[in-house]
C-alpha angles and dihedrals in degrees: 000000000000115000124237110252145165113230121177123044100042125226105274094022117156098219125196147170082289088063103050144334112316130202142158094286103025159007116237120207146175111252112196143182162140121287134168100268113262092023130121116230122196113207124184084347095305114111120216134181111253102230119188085346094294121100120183125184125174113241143190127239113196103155132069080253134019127197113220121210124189115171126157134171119328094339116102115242132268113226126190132176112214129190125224114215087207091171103038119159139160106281139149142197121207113213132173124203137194085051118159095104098084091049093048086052089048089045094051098047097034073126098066115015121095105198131013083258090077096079108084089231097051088034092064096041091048075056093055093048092047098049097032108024084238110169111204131200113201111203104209139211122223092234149343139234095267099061105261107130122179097254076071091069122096124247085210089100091057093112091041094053087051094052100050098035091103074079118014119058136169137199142152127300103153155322094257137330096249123097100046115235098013094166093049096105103358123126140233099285098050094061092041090053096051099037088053100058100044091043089054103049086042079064101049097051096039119010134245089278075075094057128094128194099223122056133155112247122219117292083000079258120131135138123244087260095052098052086049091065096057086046087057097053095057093276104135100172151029140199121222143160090236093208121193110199098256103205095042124113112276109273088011090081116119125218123241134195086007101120104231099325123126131256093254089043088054100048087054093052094042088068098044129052094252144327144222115243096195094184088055083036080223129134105223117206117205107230105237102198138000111207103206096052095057121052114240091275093059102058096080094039095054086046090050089067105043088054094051087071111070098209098070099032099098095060132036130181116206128181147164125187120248091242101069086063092050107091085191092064121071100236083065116150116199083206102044085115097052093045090059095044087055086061096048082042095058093038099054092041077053093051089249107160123209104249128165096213101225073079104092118317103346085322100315103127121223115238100204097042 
């Protein structure tokens, strides 16, 4: 006999205006299933006729989240929670991976250097804040090959990370770049150990106002175990690309750069802005663009399609690795920063605004509030 289940939305979806029927006091949308054929089905108390196995009923949503019920007959019921993105908005956040070079270049002349700005990377950067209002989060590494390791940076710039931190931000990313997905099968206390070292000298040198609570982990690869333990230190999301093998067979592709989700969970999330895993109790954003791995005519390009799907239009991740800016490596790009100021460039001419999205729901500010 076919089982009861709910079908569309999924358990942990972000739903907006794009979802349903939105007004002033909810969002209406269109709840649907499997059922076992001539049965009746209640869901969230209202009672409608299965037809073919399938059932459908229209639903308001009028809370931040909303808990879905559909039971029926002998089969034990199928429950959801939902989210409703009541203030979405086109808005972006700018984050960079793979960072520990500029803080090796302002350890080294803590001697000289005035300001942070004086080093080329945050310079930029600074540029970029000051002409488009971009707002920029850097996820660190501990250390680097050469021997530099962040208890060598001064603790000299603390004022001057407060004072920027509406706009500059930091958190962990690894303990080095080298070996490539480090987080793929380790356990708990690997990731403890190494966010909490990063997470304490960050602040040290800055000051919890530079923190923020989401990052993007190396390789965007962690188990289960691991990613509690960032949930558990205070970590509540993470980006990815959320990759699905492509020319596998269909069901064999694995997923990559998906944490520890499955390939089915990934494909889900790869078409949507983000989405709630409620056994890992973690929001997960679906990067949008990756600058360095586009030219500066694709940027636009890449954004353009993203944009055409409407689920994942409101917000967009973007994102480039510190090493392409870096002349002295050898994945140096002489136009990593015009290719990121393509991107800002096509957000702002698309009224994307720069958000950090511990700042209301993942950056959608809250009017009322």
């Amino acid at each position: 006999m076919a089982d009861l289940r709910i079908t569309s939305p999924r358990d942990g979806d972000v739903l907006n205006f794009h979802d349903g029927v939105q007004t002033d006091d909810r969002l209406t949308i269109t709840v649907a299933g499997v059922a076992p054929p001539q049965s009746q089905v209640v869901v969230n108390g209202v009672t409608i006729n299965v037809d073919g196995g399938r059932f459908a009923v229209d639903l308001p949503l009028t809370q931040f989240y909303t808990d879905i019920l559909a039971v029926g007959g002998d089969h034990d019921g199928h429950r959801i929670r939902v989210y409703w993105d009541r203030h979405a908005c086109r808005r972006y956040r700018f984050s960079t991976d793979d960072n520990i070079q500029f803080l090796r270049d302002i350890a080294e002349h803590a001697d000289t250097y005035r300001s942070l700005f004086d080093n080329p990377y945050l310079a930029f950067w600074r540029r970029m804040h000051d002409q488009y209002g971009v707002r920029v989060q850097h996820n660190i590494y501990w250390c680097d090959p050469g021997g530099f390791d962040l208890p060598q940076f001064p603790d000299r710039f603390r004022g001057e990370w407060k004072d920027n931190a509406d706009w500059l931000r930091l958190t962990f990313h690894a303990e080095q770049d080298k070996p490539d997905k480090p987080y793929l099968g380790a356990p708990y206390e690997v990731l403890a150990h190494d966010f909490d070292r990063v997470t304490n000298e960050i602040l040290r040198f800055a000051g919890p106002a530079s923190l923020s609570p989401y990052t993007t982990v190396h390789w965007g690869e962690a188990t289960f175990d691991g990613c509690r333990a960032l949930r558990e230190r205070g970590i509540v999301g993470l980006a990815g690309y959320f990759f699905v093998d492509r020319y596998a067979p269909p069901g064999c592709g694995e997923p990559l750069v998906g944490y520890y989700l499955s390939a089915e969970e990934c494909a889900h999330l790869a078409a949507r802005d983000a989405w709630k895993c409620h056994r890992g109790d973690l929001w997960f954003i679906k990067h949008d663009i990756v600058c360095n791995s586009h030219p500066v005519t694709g940027i636009r390009p890449q954004l353009d399609s993203v944009f055409a799907n409407p689920h994942r239009r409101e917000l967009m991740e973007v994102m480039i690795h510190e090493q392409y800016f870096c002349d002295f490596l050898p994945n140096y790009m002489p136009d990593a920063e015009q290719r990121v100021v393509e991107a800002v460039e096509w957000l702002g001419e698309h009224d994307y605004k720069p958000v950090y999205y511990e700042e209301g729901f993942l950056g959608a500010p809250d009017p009322g509030a």
